[in-house]
C-alpha positions in Angstrom: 0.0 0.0 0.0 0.8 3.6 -0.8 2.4 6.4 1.3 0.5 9.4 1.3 2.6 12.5 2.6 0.7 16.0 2.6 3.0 18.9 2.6 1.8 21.5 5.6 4.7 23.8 4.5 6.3 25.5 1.7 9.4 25.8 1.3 10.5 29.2 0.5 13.8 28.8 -1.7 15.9 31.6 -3.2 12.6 34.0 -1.9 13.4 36.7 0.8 11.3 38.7 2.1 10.4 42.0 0.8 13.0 44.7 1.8 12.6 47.5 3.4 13.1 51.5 1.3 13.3 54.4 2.8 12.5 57.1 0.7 16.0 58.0 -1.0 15.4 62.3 -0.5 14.1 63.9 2.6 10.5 65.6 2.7 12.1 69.1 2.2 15.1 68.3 0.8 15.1 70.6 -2.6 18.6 71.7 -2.7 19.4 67.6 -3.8 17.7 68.4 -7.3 17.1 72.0 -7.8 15.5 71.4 -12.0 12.9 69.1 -9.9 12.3 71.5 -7.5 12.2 74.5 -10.1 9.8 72.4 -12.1 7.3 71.7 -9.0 7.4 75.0 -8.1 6.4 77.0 -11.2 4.5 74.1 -13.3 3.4 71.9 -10.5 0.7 69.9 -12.9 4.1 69.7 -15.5 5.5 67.5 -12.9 2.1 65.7 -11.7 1.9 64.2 -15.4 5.9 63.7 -15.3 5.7 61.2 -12.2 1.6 60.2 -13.3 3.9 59.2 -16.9 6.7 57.7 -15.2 4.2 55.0 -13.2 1.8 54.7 -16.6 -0.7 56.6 -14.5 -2.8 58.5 -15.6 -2.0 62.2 -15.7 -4.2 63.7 -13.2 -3.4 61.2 -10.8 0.4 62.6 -10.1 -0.1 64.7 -7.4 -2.2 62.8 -5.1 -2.5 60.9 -2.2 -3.4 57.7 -3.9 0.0 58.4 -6.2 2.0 58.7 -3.5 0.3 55.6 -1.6 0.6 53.7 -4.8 4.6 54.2 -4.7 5.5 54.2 -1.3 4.1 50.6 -1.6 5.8 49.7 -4.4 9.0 49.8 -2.9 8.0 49.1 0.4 8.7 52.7 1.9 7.5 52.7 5.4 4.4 54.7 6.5 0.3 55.3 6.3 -2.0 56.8 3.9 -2.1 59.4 6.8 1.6 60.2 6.3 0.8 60.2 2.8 -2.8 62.2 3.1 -0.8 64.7 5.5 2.8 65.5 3.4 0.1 66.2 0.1 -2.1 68.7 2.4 0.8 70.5 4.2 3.2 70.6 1.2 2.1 69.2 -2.1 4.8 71.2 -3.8 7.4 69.1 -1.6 5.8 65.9 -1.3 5.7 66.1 -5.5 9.6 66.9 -5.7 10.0 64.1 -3.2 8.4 61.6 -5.1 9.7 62.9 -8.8 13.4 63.0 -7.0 12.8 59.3 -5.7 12.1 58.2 -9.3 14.9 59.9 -10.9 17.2 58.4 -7.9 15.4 54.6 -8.4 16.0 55.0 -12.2 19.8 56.2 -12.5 20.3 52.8 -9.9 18.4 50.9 -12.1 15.6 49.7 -9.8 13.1 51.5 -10.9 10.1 49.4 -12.6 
């Protein structure tokens, strides 16, 4: 007669878990790429449709919360949809440049997707 084995377990291989970003610019940190921050500041919806392009969003999307939510996920950048909710009401010019600056950073090390 047959064995029957049942597997309660998987094994998880090569797999690791997801790690942990932080964001790779600080909240208020313009000076690290002034054309972003020139850009956010005098044609903010420019740059909303820049960073909605960059994620195959679409264009009105880039300067919101649910953007923001979207990519902070993404790469498993630490926070809430507070955080997020808040930096967009207290400074959406900043919490654009952040985001745009982030994208430019994850591209030029090749780990943006």
């Amino acid at each position: 007669m047959a064995s029957h084995h049942v597997v309660t377990t998987q094994p998880l291989g090569s797999m690791a878990a997801p790690q942990r970003n932080d964001w790779q610019t600080g909240l208020m940190d313009c000076c690290s790429d002034c054309g972003v921050c020139i850009c956010g500041t005098f044609c903010y919806p420019c740059l909303g449709c820049q960073v909605a392009g960059d994620m195959n969003e679409c264009c009105l999307c880039g300067p919101s919360v649910a953007m923001r939510t979207l990519y902070r996920t993404r790469y498993n950048i630490p926070g809430s949809i507070m955080d997020d909710y808040f930096s967009v009401l207290c400074c959406p010019w900043c919490s654009l440049c952040q985001l745009k600056r982030d994208i430019n950073r994850r591209k030029e090390q090749g780990t943006f997707w």
